[in-house]
KEKE-3310 file (N, C-alpha, C; in steps of 0.2 Angstrom, whole numbers, plus 5000, padded with zeros to 4 digits):
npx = (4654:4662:4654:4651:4663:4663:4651:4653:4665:4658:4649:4658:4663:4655:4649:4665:4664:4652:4655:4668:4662:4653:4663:4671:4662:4661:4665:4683:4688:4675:4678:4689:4687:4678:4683:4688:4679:4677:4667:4652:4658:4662:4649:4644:4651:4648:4634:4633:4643:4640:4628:4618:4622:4620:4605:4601:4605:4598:4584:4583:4586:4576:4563:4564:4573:4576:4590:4598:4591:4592:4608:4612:4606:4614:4625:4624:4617:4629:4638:4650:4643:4635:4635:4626:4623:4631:4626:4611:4612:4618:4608:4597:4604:4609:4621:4635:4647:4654:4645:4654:4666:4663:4661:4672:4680:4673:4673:4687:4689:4681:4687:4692:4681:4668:4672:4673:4662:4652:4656:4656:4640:4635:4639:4636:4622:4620:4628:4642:4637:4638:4640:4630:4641:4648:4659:4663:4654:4661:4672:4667:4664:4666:4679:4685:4678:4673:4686:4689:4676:4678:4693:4689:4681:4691:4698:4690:4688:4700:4702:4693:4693:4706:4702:4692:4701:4710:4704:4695:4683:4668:4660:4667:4662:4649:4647:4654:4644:4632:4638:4640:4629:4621:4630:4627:4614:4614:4620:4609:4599:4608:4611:4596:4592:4601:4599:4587:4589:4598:4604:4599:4606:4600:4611:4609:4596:4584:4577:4561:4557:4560:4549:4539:4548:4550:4544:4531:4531:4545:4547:4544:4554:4567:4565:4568:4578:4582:4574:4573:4586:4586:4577:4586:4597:4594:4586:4599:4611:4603:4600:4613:4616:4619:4621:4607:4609:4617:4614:4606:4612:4620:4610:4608:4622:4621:4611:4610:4617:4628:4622:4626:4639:4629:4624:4635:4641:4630:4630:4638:4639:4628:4614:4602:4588:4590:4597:4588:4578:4590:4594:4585:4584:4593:4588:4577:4580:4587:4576:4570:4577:4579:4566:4563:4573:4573:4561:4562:4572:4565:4555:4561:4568:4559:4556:4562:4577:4588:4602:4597:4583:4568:4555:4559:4556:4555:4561:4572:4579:4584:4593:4598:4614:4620:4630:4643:4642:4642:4642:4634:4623:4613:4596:4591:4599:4599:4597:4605:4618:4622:4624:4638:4651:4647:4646:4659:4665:4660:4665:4677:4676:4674:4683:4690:4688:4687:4702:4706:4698:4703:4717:4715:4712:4722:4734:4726:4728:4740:4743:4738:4745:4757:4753:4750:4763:4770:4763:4765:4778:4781:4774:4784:4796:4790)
npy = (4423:4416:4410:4401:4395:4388:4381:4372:4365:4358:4349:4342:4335:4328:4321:4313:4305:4298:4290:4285:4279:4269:4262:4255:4245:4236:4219:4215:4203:4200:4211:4206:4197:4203:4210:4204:4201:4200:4199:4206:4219:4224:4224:4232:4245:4246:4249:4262:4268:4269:4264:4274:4286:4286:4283:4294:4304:4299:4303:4316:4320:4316:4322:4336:4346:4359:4368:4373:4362:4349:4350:4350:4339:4330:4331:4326:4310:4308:4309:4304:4290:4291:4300:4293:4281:4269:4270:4269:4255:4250:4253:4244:4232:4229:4221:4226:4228:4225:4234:4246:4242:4244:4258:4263:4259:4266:4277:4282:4281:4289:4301:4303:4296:4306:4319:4313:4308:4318:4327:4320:4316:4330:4336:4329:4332:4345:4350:4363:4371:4384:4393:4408:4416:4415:4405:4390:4373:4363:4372:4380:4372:4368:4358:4357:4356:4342:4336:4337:4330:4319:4315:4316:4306:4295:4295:4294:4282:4274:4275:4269:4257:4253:4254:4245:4234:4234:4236:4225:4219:4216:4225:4237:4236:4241:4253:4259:4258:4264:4277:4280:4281:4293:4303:4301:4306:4319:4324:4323:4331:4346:4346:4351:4360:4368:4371:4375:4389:4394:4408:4417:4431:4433:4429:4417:4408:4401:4385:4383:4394:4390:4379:4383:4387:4377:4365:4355:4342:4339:4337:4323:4317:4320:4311:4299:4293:4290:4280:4270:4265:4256:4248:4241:4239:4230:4219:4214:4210:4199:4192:4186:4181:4185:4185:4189:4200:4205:4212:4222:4229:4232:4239:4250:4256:4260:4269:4280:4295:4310:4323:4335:4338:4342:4353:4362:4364:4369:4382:4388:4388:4393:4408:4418:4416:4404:4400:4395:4385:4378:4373:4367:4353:4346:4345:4339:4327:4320:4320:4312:4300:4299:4292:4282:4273:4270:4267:4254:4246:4241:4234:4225:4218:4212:4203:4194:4195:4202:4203:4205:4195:4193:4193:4199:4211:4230:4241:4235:4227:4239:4244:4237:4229:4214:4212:4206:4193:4175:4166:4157:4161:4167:4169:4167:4155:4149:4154:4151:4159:4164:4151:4147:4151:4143:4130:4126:4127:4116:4105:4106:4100:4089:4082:4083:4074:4063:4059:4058:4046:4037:4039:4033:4020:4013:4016:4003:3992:3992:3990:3977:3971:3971:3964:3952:3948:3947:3936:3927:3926:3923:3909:3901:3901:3894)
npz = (5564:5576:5580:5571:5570:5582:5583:5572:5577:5589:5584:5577:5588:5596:5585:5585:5594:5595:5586:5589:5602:5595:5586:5599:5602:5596:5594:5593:5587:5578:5571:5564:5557:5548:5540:5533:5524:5511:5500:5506:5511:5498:5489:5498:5495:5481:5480:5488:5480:5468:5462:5470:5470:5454:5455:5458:5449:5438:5442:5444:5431:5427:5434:5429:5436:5446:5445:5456:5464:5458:5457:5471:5477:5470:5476:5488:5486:5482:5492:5507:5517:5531:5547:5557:5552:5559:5573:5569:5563:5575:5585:5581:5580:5570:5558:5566:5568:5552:5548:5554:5547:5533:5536:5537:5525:5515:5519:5517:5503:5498:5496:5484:5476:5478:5472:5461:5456:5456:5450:5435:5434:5437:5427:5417:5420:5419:5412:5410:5420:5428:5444:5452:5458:5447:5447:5443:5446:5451:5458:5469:5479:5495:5498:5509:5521:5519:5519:5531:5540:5535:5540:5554:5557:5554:5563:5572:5573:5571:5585:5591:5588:5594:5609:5610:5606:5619:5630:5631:5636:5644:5651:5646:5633:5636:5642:5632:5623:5627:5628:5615:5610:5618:5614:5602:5601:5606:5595:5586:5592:5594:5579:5574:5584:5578:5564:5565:5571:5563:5551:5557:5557:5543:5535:5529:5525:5535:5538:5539:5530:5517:5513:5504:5493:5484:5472:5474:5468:5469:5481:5480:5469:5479:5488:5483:5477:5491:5494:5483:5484:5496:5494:5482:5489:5497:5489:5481:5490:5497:5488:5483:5495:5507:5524:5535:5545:5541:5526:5533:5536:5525:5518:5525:5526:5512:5510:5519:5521:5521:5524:5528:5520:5510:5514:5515:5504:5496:5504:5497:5484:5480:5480:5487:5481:5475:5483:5493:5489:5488:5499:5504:5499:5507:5521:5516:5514:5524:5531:5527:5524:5538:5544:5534:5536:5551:5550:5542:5547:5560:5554:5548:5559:5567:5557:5559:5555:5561:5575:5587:5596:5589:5595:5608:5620:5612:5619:5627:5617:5609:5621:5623:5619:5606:5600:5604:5605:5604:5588:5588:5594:5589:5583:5574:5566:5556:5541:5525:5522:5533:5539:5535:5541:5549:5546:5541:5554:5558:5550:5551:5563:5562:5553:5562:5572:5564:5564:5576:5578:5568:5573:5586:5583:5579:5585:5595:5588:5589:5602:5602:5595:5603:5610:5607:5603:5615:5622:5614:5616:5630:5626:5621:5628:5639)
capx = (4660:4666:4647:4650:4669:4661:4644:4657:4669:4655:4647:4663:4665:4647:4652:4668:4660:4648:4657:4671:4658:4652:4669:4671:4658:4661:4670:4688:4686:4671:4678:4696:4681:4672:4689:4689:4672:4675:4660:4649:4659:4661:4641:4640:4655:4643:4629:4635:4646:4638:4621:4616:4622:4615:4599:4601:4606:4592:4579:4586:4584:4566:4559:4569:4575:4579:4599:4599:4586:4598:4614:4614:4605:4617:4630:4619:4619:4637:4643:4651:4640:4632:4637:4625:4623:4634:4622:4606:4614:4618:4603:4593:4607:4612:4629:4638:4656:4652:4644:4659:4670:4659:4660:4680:4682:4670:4678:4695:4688:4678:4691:4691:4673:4665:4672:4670:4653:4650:4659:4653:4634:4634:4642:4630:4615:4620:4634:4647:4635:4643:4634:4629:4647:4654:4662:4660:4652:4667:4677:4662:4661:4669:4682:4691:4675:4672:4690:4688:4674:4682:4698:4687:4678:4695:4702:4687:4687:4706:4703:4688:4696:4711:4701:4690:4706:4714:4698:4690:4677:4658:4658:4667:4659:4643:4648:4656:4637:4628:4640:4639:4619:4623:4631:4621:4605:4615:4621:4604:4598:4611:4610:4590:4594:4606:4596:4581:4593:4603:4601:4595:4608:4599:4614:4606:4587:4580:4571:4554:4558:4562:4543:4533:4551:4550:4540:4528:4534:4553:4549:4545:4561:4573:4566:4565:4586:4584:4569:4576:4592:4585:4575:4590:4602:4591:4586:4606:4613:4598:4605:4619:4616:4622:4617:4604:4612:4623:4610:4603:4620:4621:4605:4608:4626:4619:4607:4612:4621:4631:4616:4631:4642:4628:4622:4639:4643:4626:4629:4646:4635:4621:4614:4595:4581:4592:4599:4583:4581:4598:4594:4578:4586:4598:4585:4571:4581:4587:4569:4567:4582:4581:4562:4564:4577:4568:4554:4564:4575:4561:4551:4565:4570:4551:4553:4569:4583:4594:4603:4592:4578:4563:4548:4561:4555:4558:4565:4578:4586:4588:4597:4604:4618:4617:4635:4645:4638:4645:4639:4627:4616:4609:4592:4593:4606:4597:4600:4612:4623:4624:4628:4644:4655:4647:4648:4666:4666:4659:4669:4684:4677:4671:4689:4695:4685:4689:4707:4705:4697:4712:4723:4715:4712:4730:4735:4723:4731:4748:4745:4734:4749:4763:4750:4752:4771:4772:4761:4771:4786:4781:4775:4790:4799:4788)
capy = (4419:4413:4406:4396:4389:4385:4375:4366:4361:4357:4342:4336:4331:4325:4317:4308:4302:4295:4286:4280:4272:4263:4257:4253:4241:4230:4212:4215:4196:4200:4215:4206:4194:4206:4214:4198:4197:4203:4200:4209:4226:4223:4227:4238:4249:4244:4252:4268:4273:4268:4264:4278:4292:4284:4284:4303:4308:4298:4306:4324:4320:4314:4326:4341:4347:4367:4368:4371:4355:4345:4348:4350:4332:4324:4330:4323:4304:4306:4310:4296:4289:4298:4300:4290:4272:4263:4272:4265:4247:4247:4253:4238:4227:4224:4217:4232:4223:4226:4244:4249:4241:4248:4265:4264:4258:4271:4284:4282:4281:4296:4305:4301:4294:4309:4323:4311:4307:4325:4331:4317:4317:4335:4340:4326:4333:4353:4352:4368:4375:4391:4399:4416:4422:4415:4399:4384:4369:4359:4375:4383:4365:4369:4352:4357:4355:4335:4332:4337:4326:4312:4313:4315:4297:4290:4295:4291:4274:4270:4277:4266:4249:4252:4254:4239:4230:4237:4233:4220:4217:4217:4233:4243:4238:4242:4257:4263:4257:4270:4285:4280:4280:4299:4306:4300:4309:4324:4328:4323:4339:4348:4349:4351:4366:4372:4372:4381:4394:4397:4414:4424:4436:4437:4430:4410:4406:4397:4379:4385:4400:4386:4377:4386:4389:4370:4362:4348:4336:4340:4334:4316:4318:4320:4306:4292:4289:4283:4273:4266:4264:4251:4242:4237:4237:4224:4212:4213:4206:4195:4187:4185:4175:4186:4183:4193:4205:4208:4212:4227:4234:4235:4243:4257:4261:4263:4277:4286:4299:4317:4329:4340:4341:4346:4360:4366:4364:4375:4390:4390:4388:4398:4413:4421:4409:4398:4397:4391:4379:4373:4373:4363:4348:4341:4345:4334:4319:4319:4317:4305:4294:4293:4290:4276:4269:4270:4262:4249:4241:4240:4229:4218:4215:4210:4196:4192:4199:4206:4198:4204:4191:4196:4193:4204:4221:4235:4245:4230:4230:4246:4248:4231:4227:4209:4212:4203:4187:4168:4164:4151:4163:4169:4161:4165:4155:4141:4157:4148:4164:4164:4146:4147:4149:4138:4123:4128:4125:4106:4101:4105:4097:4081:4080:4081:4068:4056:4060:4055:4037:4032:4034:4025:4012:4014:4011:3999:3988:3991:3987:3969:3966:3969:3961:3944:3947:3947:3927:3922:3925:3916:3901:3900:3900:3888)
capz = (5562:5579:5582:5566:5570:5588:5580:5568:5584:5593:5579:5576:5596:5596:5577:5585:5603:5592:5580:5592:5604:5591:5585:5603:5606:5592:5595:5588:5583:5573:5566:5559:5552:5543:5535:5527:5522:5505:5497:5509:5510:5490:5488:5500:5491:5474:5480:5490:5477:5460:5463:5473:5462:5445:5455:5459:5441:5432:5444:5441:5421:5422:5436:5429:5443:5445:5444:5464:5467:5457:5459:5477:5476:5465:5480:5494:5486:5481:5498:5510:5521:5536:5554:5560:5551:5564:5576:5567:5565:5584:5590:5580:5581:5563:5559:5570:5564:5544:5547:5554:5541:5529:5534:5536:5518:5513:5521:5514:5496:5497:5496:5476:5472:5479:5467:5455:5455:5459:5440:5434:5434:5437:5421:5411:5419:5419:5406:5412:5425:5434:5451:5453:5459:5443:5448:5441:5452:5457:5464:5472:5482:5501:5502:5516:5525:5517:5524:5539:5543:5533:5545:5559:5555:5550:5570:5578:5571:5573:5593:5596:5587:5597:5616:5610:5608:5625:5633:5628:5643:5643:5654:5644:5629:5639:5643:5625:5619:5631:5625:5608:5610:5622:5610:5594:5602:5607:5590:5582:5595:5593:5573:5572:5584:5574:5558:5565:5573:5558:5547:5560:5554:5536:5528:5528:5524:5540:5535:5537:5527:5511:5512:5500:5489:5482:5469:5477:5464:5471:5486:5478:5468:5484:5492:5479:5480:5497:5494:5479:5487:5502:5489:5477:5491:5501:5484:5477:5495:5497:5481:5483:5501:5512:5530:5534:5548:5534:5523:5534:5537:5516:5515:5529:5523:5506:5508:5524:5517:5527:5521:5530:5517:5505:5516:5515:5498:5496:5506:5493:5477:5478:5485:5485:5480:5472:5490:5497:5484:5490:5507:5506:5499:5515:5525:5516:5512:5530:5536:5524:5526:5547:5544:5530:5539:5557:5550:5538:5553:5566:5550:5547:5568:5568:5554:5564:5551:5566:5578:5593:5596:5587:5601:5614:5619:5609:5624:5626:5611:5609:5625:5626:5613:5606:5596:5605:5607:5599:5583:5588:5601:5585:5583:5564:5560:5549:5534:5522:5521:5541:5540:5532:5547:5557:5542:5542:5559:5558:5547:5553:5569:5558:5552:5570:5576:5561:5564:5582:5577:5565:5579:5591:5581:5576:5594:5599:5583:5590:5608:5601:5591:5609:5618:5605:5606:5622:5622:5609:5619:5637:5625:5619:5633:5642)
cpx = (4662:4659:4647:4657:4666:4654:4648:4659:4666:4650:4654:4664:4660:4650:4657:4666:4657:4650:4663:4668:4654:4656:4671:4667:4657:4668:4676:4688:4683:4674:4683:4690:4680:4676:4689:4683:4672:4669:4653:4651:4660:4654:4639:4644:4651:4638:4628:4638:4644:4632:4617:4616:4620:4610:4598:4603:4600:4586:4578:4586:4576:4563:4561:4568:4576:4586:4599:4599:4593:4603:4613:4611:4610:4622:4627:4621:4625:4641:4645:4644:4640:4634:4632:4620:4626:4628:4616:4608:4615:4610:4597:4596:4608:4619:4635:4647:4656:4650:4652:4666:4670:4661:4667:4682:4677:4673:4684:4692:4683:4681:4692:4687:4669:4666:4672:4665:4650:4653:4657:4644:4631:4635:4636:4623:4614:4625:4639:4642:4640:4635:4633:4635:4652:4659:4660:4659:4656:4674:4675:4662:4667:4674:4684:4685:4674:4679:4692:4685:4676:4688:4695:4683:4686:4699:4697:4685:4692:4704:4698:4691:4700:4709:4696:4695:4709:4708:4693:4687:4670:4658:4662:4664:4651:4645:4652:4646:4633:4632:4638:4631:4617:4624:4628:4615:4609:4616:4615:4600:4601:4608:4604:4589:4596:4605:4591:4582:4596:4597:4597:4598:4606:4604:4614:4599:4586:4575:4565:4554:4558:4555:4542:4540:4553:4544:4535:4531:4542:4554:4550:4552:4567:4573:4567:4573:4585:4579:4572:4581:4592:4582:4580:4595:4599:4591:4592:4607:4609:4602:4609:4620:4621:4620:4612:4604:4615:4618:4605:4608:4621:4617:4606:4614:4624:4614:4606:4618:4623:4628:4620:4635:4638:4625:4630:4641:4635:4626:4638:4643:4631:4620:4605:4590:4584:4595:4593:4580:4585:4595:4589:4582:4590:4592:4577:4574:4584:4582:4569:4571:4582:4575:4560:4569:4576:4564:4558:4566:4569:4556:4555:4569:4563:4549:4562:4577:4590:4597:4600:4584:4570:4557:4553:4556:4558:4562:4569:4582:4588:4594:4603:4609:4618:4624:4639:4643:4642:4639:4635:4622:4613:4604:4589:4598:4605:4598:4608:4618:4625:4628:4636:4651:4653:4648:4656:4668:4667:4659:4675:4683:4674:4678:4693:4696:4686:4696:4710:4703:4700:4715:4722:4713:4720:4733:4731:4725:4738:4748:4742:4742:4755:4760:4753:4758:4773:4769:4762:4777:4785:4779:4779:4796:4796:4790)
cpy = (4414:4409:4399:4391:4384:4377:4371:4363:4357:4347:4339:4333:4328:4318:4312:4303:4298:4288:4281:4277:4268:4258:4255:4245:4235:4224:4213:4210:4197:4207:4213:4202:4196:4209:4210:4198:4203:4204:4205:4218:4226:4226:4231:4244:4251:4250:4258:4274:4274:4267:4271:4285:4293:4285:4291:4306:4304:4301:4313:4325:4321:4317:4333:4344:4352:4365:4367:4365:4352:4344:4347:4342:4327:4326:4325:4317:4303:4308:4302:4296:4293:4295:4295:4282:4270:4265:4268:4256:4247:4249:4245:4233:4222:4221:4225:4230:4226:4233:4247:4249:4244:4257:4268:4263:4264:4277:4286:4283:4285:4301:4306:4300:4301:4316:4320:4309:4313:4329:4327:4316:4325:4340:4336:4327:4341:4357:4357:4372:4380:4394:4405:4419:4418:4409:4392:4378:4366:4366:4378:4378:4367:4361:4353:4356:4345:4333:4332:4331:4321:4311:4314:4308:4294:4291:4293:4284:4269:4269:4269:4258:4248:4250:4249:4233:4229:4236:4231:4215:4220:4223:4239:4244:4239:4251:4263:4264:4264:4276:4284:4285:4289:4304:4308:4307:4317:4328:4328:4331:4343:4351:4352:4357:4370:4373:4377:4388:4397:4402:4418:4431:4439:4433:4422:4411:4400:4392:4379:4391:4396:4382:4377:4387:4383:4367:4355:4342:4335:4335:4326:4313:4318:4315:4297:4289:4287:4278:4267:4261:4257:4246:4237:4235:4231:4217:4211:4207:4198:4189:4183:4183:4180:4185:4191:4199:4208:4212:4220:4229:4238:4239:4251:4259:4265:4269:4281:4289:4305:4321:4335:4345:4343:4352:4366:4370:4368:4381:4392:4391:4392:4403:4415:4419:4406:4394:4394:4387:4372:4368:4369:4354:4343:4342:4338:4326:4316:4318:4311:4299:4293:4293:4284:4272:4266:4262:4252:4242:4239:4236:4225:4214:4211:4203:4194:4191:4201:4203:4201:4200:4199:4198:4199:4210:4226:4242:4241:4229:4236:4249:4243:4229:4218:4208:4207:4197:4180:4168:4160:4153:4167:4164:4161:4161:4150:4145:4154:4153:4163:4157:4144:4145:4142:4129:4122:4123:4116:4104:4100:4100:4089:4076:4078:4076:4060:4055:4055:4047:4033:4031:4031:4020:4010:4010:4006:3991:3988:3988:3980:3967:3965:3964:3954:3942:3944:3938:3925:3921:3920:3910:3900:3898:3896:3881)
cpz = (5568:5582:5577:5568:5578:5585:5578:5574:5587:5590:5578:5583:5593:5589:5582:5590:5600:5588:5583:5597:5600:5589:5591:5606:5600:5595:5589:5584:5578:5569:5560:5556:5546:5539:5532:5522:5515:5499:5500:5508:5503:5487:5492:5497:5485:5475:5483:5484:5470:5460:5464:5468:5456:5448:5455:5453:5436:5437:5444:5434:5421:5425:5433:5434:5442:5446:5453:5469:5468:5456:5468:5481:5474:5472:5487:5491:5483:5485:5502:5516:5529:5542:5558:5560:5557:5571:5575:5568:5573:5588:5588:5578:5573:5563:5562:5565:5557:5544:5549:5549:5536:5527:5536:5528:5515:5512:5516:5506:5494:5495:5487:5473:5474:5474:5459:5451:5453:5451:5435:5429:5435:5430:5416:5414:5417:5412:5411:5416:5427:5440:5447:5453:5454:5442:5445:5447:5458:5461:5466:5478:5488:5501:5506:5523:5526:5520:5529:5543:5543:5540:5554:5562:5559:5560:5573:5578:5574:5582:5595:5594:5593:5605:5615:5611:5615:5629:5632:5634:5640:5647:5650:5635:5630:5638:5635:5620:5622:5626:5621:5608:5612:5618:5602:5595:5603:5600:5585:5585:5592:5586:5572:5575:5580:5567:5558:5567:5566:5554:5549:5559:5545:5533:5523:5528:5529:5536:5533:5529:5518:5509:5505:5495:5484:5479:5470:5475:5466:5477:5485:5476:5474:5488:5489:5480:5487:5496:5491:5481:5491:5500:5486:5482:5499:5497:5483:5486:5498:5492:5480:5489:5505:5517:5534:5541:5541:5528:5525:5534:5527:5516:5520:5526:5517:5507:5515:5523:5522:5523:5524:5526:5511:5507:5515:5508:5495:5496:5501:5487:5474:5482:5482:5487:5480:5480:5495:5494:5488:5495:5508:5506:5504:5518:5524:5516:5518:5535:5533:5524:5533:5545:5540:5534:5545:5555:5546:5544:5557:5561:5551:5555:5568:5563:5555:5557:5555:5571:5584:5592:5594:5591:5607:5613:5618:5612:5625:5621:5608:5616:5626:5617:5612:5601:5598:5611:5601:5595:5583:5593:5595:5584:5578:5561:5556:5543:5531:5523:5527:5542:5537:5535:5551:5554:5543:5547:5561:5555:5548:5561:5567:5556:5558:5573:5572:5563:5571:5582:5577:5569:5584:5590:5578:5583:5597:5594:5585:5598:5610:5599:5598:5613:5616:5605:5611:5625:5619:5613:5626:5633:5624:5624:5637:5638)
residu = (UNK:UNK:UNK:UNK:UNK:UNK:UNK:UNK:UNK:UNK:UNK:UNK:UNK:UNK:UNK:UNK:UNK:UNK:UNK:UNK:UNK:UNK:UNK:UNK:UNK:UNK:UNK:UNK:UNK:UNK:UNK:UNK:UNK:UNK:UNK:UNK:UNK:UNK:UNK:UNK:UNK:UNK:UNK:UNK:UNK:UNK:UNK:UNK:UNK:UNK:UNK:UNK:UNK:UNK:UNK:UNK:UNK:UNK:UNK:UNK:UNK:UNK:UNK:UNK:UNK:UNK:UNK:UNK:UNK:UNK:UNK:UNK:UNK:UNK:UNK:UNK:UNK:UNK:UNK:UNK:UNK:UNK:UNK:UNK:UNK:UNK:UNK:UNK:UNK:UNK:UNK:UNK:UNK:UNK:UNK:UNK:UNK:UNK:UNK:UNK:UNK:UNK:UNK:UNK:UNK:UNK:UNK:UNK:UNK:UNK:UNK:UNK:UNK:UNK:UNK:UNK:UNK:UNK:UNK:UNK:UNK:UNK:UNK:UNK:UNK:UNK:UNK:UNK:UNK:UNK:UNK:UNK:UNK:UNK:UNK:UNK:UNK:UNK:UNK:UNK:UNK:UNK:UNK:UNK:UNK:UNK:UNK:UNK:UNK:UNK:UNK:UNK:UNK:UNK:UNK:UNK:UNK:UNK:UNK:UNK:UNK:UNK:UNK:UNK:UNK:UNK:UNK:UNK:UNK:UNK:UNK:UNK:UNK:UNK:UNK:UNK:UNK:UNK:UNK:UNK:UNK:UNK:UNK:UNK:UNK:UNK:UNK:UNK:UNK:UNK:UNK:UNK:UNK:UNK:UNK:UNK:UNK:UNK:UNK:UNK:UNK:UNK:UNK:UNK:UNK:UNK:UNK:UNK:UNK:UNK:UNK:UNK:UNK:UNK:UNK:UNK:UNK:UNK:UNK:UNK:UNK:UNK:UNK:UNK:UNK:UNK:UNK:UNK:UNK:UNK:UNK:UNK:UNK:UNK:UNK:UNK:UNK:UNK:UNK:UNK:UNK:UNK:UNK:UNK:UNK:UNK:UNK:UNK:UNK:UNK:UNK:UNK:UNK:UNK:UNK:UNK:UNK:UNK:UNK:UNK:UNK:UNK:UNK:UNK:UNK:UNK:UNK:UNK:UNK:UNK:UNK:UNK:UNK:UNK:UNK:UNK:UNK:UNK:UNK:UNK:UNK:UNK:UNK:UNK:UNK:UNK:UNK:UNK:UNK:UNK:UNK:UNK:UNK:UNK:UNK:UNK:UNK:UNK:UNK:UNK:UNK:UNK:UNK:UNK:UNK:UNK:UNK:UNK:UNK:UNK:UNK:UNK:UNK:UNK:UNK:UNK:UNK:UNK:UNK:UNK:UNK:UNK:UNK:UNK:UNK:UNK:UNK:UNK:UNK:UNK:UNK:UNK:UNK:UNK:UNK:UNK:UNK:UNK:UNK:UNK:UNK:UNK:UNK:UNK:UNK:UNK:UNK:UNK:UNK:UNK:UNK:UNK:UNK:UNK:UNK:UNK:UNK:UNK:UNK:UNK:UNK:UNK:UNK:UNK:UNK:UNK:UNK:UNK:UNK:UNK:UNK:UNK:UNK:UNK:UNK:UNK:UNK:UNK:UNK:UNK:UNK:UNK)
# end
């Protein structure tokens, strides 16, 4: 027990470190931006919370799923997004400002779409399911864990806006970049430790221990919602002209998912086989979404999607940040969606500079006409 309150303590530090040097290293400018930028976090809401889910309940129909595959499925893409999106957008430098946004707006509304999704498509794939100990789904489901994480986001987000604000220099946003990146790795350790370690007391099933306890065809099934996911939440944003940072930031929030809080809501639900069933699921879809995601960003930086220059070296943009930089050192920015601001821009400075014309043809018409005054009045006087 106090090995298990300790592990917890220990991810949640890692978890905040993580999350408020990300929210650290964003340009507060760009982030009050991107609060605005309705359309963008609009589809990325779209596709986290209602895409993703329907793809995880029509895949659990047509694969039929054992009860444990897919429920504990349908929780996994109906959880809020995962700890370490804002982490993937910074290391390949997609729209850091929007991830972050994203995964505040998220957060807050998880708190309602997640149990809903989760009664939901749970109920129309399983109808009145009950576990083994009797309980029906949703009170079997640990929430006191889900809002733990949730208010650990939602602090370490407030904290890092706030010391972005309070020091908004390039060294400490250099320096919040490094921890972010510090702490990211640490808890990527940390957990994959902490998984091959667990149920040495017998009373969890050890990952390997799960292999051979899953139907090969399952496996496909658990990976198809993030693939899916990256597809439609690339075309949709695409479409709809968003700028193509923005466009990676949609597609990561959308299928990096807290495979945490379905390991949780497992060891609550099941117990036996059915619990290594459970237990397979976080674990696959968590290979498959940082490996899909991995490979996906390091495509799209390579057909200059990101705002780190494409030809760089791929040890430099992973270590160098590229967030906060003016809108015109992007050397994408002939995408229509990207140019938006910067039209903005020159036209309010087209207007300035006609504005500037008028008057000096205004005054140059007034001091012709004091000038003729003024030789109207000495002839006259002569």
């Amino acid at each position: 027990m106090a090995n298990s309150i300790g592990a917890q303590v220990a991810i949640n530090v890692f978890l905040f470190l993580l999350v408020m040097g990300m929210a650290s290293t964003v340009d507060i400018r760009i982030m009050r931006q991107q609060l605005r930028n309705f359309k963008a976090i609009s589809i990325g809401l779209f596709c986290q919370f209602f895409l993703l889910p329907f793809f995880g309940y029509i895949i659990t129909i047509a694969f039929n799923l054992p009860v444990p595959v897919g429920v504990t499925l349908i929780i996994v893409v109906s959880s809020p997004g995962g700890s370490y999106s804002n982490w993937w957008c910074s290391i390949f430098n997609a729209d850091l400002g929007l991830s972050v946004s994203m995964t505040t707006a998220s957060t807050l509304l998880s708190i309602g779409f997640l149990p809903m999704n989760l009664f939901i498509y749970t109920y129309a794939a399983y109808h009145s399911l009950e576990s083994e100990t009797g309980k029906s789904v949703m009170n079997s489901i640990n929430f006191g864990v889900i809002f733990i994480s949730i208010a650990v986001v939602i602090t370490a987000i407030a904290t890092g806006i706030f010391c972005s604000y309070k020091f908004d220099t390039p060294r400490w946003h250099k320096i919040s970049y490094i921890g972010g990146n510090v702490s990211g790795i640490a808890l990527i350790i940390f957990s994959t430790v902490l998984s091959f370690l667990g149920g040495t007391d017998g009373s969890e099933p050890k990952p390997q221990e799960t292999m051979t306890a899953i139907r090969p065809a399952d496996y496909i099934a658990i990976a198809l919602p993030c693939v899916l996911g990256l597809v439609v939440a690339t075309v949709l944003p695409t479409l709809l002209k968003l700028s193509k940072p923005e466009r990676l930031t949609t597609a990561v929030e959308c299928c990096y998912q807290n495979t945490g809080i379905a390991t949780s809501a497992a060891l609550a639900l099941f117990s036996g086989n059915d619990l290594q069933l459970a237990m397979r699921v976080p674990t696959i879809y968590g290979f498959v979404e940082a490996i899909s995601i991995g490979v996906y960003l390091l495509i799209f930086w390579k057909l200059g999607w990101s705002k780190a220059p494409k030809d760089e070296k791929i040890c430099t943009v992973i270590v160098k940040t590229y967030e906060v930089q003016s809108h015109n050192d992007d050397p994408d920015n002939d995408d229509e969606g990207e140019d938006e601001v910067g039209s903005h821009i020159e036209n309010e400075d087209e207007e300035l500079a006609a504005a500037r014309t008028d008057s000096n043809n205004k005054l140059s018409e007034k001091v012709s006409e004091e000038v003729d005054w003024s030789d109207n009045a000495q002839t006259e006087k002569m």
